[in-house]
LOVOMAR-66801 format. One record per residue (C-alpha): residue in three letters; z negated, x negated, y. Coordinates in steps of 0.2 Angstrom, whole numbers, padded with zeros to 4 digits, always signed. Each point is the difference from the previous one (the first is absolute). Layout:
N
ALAZXY;...
% end
This chain:
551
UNK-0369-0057-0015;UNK-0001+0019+0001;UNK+0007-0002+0018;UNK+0016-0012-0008;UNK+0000+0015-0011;UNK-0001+0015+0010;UNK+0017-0010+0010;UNK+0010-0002-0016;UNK-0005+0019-0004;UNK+0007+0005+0017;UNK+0013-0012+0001;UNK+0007+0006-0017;UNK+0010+0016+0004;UNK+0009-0009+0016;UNK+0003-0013-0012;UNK+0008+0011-0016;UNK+0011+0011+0015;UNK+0005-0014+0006;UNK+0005-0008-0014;UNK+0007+0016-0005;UNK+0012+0001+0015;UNK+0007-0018-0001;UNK+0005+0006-0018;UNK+0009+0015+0005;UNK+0008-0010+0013;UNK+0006-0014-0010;UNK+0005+0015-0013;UNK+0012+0009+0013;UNK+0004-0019+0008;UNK+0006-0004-0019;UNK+0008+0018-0003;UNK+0011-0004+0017;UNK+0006-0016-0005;UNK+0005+0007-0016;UNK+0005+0014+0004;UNK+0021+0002-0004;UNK+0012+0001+0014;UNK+0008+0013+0007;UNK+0022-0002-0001;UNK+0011+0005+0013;UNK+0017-0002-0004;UNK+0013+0002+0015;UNK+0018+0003-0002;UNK+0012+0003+0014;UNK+0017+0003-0005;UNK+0015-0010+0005;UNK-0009-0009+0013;UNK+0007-0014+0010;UNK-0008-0019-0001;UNK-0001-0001+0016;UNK-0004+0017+0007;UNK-0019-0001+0001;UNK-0012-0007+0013;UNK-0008-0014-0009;UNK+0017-0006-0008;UNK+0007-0001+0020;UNK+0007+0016+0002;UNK+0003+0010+0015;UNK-0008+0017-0009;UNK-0017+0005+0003;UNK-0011+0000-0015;UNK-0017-0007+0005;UNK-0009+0007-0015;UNK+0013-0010-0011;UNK-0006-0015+0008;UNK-0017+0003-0002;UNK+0000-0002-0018;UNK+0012-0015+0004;UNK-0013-0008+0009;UNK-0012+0003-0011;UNK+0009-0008-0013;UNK+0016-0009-0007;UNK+0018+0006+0005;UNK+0013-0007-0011;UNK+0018-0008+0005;UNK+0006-0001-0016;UNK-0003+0015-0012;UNK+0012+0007-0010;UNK+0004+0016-0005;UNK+0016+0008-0011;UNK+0015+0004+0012;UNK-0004+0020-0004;UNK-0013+0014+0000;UNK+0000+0005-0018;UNK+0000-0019-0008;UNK-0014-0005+0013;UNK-0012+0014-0004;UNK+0002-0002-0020;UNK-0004-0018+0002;UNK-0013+0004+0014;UNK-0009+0013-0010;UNK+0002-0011-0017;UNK-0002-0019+0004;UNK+0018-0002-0010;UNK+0019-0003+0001;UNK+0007+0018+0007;UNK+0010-0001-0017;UNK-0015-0002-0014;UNK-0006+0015+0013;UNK+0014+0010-0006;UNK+0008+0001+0020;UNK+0015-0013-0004;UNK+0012+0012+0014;UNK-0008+0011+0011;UNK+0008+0019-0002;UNK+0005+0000-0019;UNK-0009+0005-0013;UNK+0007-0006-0018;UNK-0007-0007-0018;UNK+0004-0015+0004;UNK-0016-0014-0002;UNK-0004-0004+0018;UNK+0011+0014+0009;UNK-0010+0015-0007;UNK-0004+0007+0019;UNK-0016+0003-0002;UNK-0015-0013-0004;UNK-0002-0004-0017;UNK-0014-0002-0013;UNK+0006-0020+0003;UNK-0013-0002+0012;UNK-0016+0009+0006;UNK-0003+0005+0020;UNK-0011-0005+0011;UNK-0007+0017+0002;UNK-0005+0003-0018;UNK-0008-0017-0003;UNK-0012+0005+0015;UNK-0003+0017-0005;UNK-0003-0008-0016;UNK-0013-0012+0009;UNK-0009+0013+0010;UNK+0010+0003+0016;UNK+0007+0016+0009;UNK+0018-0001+0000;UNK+0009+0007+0014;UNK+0020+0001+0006;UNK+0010+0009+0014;UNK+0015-0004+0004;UNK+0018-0006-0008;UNK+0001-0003-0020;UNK+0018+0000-0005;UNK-0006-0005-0017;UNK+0006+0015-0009;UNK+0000+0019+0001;UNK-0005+0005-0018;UNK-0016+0007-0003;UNK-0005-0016-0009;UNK+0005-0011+0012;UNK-0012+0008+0015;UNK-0014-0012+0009;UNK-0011+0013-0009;UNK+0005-0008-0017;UNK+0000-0016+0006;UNK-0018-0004+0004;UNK+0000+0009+0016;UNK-0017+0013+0002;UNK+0009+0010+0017;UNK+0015-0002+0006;UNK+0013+0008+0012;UNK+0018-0008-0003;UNK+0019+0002+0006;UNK+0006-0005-0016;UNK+0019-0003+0005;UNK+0003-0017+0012;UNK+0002+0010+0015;UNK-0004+0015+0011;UNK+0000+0010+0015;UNK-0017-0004+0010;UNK-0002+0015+0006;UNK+0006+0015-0012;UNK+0003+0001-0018;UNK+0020-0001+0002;UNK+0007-0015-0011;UNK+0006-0016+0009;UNK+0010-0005-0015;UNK+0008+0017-0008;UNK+0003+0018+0004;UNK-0016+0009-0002;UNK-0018-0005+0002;UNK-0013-0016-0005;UNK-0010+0000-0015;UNK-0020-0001+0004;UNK-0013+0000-0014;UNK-0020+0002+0006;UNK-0009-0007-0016;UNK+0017+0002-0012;UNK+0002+0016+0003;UNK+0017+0007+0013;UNK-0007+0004+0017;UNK+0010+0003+0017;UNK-0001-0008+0017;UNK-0008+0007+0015;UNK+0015+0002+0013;UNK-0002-0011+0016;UNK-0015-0011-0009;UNK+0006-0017+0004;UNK+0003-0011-0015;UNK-0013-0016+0004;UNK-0012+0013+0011;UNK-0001+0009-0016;UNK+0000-0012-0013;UNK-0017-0008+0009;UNK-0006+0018+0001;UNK-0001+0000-0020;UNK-0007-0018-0005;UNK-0015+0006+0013;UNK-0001+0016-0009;UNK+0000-0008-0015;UNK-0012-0016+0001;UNK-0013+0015+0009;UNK+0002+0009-0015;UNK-0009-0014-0009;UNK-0011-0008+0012;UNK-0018+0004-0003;UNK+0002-0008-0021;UNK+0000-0018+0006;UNK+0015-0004-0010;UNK+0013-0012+0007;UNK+0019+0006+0006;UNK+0018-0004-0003;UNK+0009+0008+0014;UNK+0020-0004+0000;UNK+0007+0005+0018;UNK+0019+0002-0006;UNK+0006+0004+0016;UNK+0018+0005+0002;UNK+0003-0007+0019;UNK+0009-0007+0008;UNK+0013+0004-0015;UNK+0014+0009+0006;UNK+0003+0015+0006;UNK-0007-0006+0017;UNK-0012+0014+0006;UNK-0014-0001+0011;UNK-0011+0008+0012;UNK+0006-0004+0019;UNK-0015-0006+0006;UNK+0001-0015-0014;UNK+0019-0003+0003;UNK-0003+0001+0020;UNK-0009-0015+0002;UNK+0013-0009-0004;UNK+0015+0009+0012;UNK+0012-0012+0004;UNK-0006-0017-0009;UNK+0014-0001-0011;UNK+0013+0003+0014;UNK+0007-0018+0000;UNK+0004+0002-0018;UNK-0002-0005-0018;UNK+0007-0017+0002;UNK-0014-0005+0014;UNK-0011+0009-0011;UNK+0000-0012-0013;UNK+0000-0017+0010;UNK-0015+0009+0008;UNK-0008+0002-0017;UNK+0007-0018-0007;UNK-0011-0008+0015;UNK-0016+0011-0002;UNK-0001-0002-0018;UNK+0000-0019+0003;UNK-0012+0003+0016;UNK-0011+0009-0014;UNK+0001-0017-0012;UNK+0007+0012-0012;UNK+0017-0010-0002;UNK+0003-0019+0004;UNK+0005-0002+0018;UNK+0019-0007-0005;UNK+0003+0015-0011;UNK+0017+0006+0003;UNK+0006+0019-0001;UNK+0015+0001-0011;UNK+0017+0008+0005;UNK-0001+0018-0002;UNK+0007+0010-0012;UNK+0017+0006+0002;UNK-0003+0018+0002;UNK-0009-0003+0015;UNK+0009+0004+0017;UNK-0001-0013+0016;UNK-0014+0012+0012;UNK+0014-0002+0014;UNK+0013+0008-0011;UNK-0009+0018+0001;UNK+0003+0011+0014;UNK-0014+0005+0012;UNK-0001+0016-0012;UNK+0000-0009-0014;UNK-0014-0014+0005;UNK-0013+0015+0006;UNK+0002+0007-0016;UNK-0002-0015-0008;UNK-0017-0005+0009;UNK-0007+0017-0003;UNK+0000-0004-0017;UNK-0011-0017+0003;UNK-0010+0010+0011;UNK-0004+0013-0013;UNK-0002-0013-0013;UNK-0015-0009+0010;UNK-0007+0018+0000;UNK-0001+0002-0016;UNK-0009-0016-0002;UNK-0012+0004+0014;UNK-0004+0014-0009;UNK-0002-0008-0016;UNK-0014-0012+0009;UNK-0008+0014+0009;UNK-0003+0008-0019;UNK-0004-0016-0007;UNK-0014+0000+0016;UNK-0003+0018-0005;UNK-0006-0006-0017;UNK-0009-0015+0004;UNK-0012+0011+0014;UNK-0004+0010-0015;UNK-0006-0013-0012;UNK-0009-0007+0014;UNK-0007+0016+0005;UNK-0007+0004-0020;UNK-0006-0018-0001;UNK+0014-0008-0013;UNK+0012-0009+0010;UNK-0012-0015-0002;UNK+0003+0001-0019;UNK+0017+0004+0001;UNK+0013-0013-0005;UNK+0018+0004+0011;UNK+0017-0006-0006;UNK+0015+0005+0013;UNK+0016-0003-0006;UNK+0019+0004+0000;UNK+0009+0007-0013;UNK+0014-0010+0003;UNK+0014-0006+0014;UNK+0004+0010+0017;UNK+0013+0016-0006;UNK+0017-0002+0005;UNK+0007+0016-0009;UNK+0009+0013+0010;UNK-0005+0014-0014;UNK+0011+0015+0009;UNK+0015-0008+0005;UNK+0002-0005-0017;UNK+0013+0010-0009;UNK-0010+0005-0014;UNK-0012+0010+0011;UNK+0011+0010+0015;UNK-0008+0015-0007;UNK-0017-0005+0007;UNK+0010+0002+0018;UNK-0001+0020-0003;UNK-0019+0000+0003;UNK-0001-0017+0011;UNK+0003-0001+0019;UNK+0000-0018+0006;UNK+0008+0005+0020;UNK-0008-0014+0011;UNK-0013+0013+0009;UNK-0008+0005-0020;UNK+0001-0017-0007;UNK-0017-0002-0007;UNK-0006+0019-0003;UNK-0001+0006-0017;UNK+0017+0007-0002;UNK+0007-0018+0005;UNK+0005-0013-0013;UNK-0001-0017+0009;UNK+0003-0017-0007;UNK+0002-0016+0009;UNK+0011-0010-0011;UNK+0003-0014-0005;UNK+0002-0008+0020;UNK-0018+0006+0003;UNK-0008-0005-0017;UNK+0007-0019+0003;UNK-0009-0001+0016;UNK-0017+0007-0011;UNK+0007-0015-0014;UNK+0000-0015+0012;UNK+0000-0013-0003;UNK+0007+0004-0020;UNK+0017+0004-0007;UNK+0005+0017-0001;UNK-0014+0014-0006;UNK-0005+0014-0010;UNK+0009+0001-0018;UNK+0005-0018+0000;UNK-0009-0014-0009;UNK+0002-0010+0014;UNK-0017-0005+0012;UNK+0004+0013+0012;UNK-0001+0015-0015;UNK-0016-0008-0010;UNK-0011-0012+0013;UNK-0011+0014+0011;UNK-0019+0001+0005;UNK-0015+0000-0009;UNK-0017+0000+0007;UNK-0017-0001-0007;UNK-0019+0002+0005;UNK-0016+0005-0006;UNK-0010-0006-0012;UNK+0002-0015-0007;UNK+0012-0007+0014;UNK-0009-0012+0009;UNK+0014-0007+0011;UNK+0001+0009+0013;UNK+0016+0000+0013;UNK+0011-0011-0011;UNK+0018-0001-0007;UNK+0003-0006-0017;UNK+0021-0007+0000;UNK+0000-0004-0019;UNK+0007+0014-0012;UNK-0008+0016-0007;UNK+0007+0015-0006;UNK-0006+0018-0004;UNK-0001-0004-0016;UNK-0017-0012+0003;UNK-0008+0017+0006;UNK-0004+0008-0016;UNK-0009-0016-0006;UNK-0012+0000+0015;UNK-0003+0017+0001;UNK-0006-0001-0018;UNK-0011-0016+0006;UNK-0010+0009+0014;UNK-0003+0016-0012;UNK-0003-0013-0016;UNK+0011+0007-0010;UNK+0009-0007-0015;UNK+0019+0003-0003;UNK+0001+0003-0016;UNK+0012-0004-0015;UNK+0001+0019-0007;UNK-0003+0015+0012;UNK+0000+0019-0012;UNK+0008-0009-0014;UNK+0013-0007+0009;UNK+0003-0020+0000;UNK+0003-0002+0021;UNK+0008-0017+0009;UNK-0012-0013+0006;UNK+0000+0000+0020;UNK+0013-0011+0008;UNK-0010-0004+0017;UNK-0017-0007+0003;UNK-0015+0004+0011;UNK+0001-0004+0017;UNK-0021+0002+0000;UNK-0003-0023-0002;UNK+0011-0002+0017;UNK-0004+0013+0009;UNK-0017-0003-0003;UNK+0002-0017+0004;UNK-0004-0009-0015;UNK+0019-0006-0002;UNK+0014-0004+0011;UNK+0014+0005-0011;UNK+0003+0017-0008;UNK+0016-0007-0010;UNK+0007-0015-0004;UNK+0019-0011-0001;UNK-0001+0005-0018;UNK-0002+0021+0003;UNK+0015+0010-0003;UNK+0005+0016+0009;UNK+0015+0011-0004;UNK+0007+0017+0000;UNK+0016+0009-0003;UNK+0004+0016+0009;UNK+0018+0008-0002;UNK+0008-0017-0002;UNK-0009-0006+0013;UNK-0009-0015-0005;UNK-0011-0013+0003;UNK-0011-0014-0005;UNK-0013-0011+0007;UNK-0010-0017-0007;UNK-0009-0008+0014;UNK+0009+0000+0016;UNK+0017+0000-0009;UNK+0011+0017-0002;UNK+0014+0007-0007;UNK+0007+0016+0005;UNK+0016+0008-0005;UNK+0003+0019+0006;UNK+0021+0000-0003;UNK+0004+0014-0011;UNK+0004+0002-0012;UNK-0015-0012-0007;UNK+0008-0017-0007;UNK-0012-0015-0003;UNK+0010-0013+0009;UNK+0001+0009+0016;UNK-0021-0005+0003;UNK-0002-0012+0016;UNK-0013-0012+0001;UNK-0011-0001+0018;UNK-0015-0012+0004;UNK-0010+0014+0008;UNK-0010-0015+0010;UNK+0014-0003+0011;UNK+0009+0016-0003;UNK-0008+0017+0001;UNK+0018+0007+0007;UNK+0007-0006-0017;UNK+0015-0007+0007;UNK+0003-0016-0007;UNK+0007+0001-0019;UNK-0007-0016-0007;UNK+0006+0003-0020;UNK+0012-0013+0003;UNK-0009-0014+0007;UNK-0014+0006-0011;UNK+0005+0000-0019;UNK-0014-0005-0008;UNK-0011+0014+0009;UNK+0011+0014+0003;UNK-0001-0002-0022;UNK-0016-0001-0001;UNK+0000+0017+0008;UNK+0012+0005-0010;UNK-0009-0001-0014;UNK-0014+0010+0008;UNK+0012+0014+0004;UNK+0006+0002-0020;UNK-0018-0002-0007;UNK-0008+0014+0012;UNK+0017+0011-0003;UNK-0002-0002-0017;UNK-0020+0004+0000;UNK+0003+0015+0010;UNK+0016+0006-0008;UNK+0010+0000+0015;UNK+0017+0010-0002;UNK+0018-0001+0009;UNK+0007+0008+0004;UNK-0016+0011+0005;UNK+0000+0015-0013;UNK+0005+0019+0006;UNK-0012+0013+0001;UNK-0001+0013-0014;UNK-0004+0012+0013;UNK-0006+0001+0018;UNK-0018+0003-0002;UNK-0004-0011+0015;
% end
């Protein structure tokens, strides 16, 4: 008996540390489980669907594809045709009207075209903040240049932001007016660094920023805004040098190159045909020998500018790795709308940008070039869609998305049924558990229009929406509306009801065949759609004139 005792009584402290450590462990197994995700929200600016590696492309962008194969690319997400619109409806989870950004550049007192976003809806950023996140921002906003229409008032903690919709990479010179770029730090008016490159230093700040923050434990929000590749093109040689001489034969070839990798990539159906392209568009063999150089100089700088938007996007992947949250960190990279087809200085409302400009063929890509590549170049990035950038069509709204991280457990897949930005909001706020509310500082907000993506990509649903779900947006008269695989678009000007076409996307990405004919019954039904969102979202045409030019 005394020897049985004399065990226990030696036994016992093993046994209580023990017992002790298994606690602890299961505590810190259970806190990890718990513990919220980290949010990275990726944003390349007028990208094209078929630039990227994992998408087909001939542009290197290996950390790109890592999160693609760690996750879900999407074939069939949807932004709006424009910067502005997209990021109000990004940022809020609502129509870019109820956001109060119904036309990009005006500002007005009209419900829905106000400019800036409203007290309608309530961001992203603020609800986290709300909930216990770090917010952070660097990059584009183009969501208002008032004081009260900064990130900083709009849930964002840090922040570094163009605030107009484009801008010289490498100097504080404007790339839309006479004069300099806006930059705020925080709210408050700041100045850019010359030669800091745009995306180098953009990445630059969200490191500084989620270091600023990293010993509390708390979780992140970090929107990556990123202004490339948007026009003017400037990059670094040794980016656009890899990629000497790949365009040479053209941006006709180029897009029956990209037409047969994205299909190679079982990102489009193997009989999907590219439309005939857009008027403006000159045959390649019509250029001189001058003319084509020049015009695959542009390409070249182009893929540049996209290499260098993965090598930053790399850049901060390392680093969460390296302070041990990229684990925990859920990654969305997306588009924020079609390939760009504007030539911005040969247009004649801004030949005074010529005076500080030089865009000979020996300084293309520098910082005092302007280069775009037009509207030849962005139809090659568009394939197989019609048309691109500012249109309503495919071309201007279908681009990539990825996601990976926590909570996506298919790994390496495409998802081909629809989604839209507007089902990001919702998931975000899933993963964070956060509810959306009906009120937010005594204001009555919308309800979200999307919804999560968080039961498919966790695999516990196949389906994010169904035949039923409705999509539409307005933008400058260019319209559109989708129920099921079923669309109508209309982008003549000015904006009359019966000029909508009807498409069956199934068969018809390119939108080519007009079935509203041979279709009465569901051309009408969409139709009806069309006046029911119109009227919900107060949808005016023609769209309304600015009361001043604070964008």
């Amino acid at each position: 008996m005394d020897k049985t005792y004399r065990c226990i009584k030696l036994l016992f402290p093993f046994l209580l540390a023990s017992t002790i450590v298994l606690s602890c462990t299961e505590q810190k197994s259970k806190k990890e489980i718990t513990k919220k995700p980290n949010i990275v929200l990726i944003v390349a600016d007028d990208l094209g669907f078929g630039d990227i590696g994992c998408y087909g492309g001939d542009i290197q962008t290996p950390n790109i594809d890592e999160l693609s194969r760690r996750g879900i690319k999407f074939s069939s997400f949807h932004t709006a045709p424009m910067c502005a619109p997209t990021r109000a409806m990004l940022l809020s989870g609502n129509d870019n009207h109820i956001a109060g950004m119904g036309s990009q550049g005006n500002v007005t007192e009209v419900f829905g075209y106000e400019g800036r976003l409203t007290d309608r809806i309530v961001t992203i950023p603020a609800l986290l903040r709300d909930n216990g996140y770090h917010t952070y921002m660097a990059g584009k906003w183009h969501l208002g240049k008032t004081p009260e229409s900064n990130p900083h008032q709009k849930g964002f903690e840090r922040s570094f932001v163009l605030l107009e919709g484009a801008g010289n990479h490498y100097n504080n010179q404007s790339a839309l007016k006479d004069g300099y770029s806006s930059y705020t730090e925080d709210g408050d008016s700041t100045t850019w660094n010359d030669g800091d490159y745009s995306t180098n230093f953009y990445t630059d700040k969200l490191i500084e920023y989620i270091d600023s923050n990293d010993e509390d434990d708390k979780p992140f929000f970090a929107f990556a805004a990123y202004t490339s590749p948007h026009w003017p093109l400037q990059v670094d040689k040794k980016h656009w040098k890899k990629y000497k001489g790949q365009y040479d034969d053209g941006y006709e070839k180029l897009r029956e190159r990209r037409l047969a990798s994205l299909k190679k990539a079982g990102i489009i159906s193997s009989d999907a045909i590219a439309p005939p392209c857009h008027e403006r568009v000159l045959p390649w063999d019509s250029l001189s020998n001058q003319e084509q150089m020049e015009e695959a100089r542009k390409m070249e700088l182009y893929a540049g500018m996209v290499d260098n938007l993965d090598h930053n996007i790399g850049r901060l992947i390392k680093h969460l790795k390296d302070i041990g949250k990229y684990e925990n960190t859920l990654f969305v990279f997306m588009s924020d709308n079609g390939a760009a087809n504007r030539d911005f200085i040969n247009d004649d409302r801004f030949t005074s940008l010529k005076e500080y400009y030089n865009d000979d063929f020996d300084n293309m890509g520098n910082a005092n070039s302007y280069i775009s590549y037009g509207p030849q170049w962005a139809e090659a990035g568009s394939s197989p869609f019609r048309y691109y950038k500012d249109f309503a069509t495919e071309g201007g709204t279908n681009t990539t998305m990825i996601i990976c991280g926590p909570n996506v457990n298919r790994e390496n897949e495409i998802h081909h049924g629809f989604t839209s930005l507007l089902d990001l909001a919702p998931t975000f706020y899933e993963v964070a558990n956060v509810t959306y509310p009906a009120t937010y500082k005594g204001n009555d907000v919308y309800p979200l229009k999307g919804k999560s993506l968080i039961p498919f990509v966790s695999g516990k649903s196949n389906e994010i929406h169904d035949s039923t779900y409705v999509f539409a947006l307005e933008h400058y008269d260019n319209a559109m509306l989708r129920k099921g695989n079923w669309k109508i678009t209309n982008f003549t000007r000015p904006f009359d009801i019966e000029n909508f076409a009807l498409y069956d996307l199934s068969n018809d990405i390119g939108e080519q065949i007009d079935l509203k004919e041979s279709e009465k019954e569901k051309y009408a039904e969409l139709l009806d759609e069309w006046i029911r969102f119109s009227n919900e979202v107060k949808i005016q045409t023609p769209t309304p004139r600015p009361s001043d030019k604070g964008l």
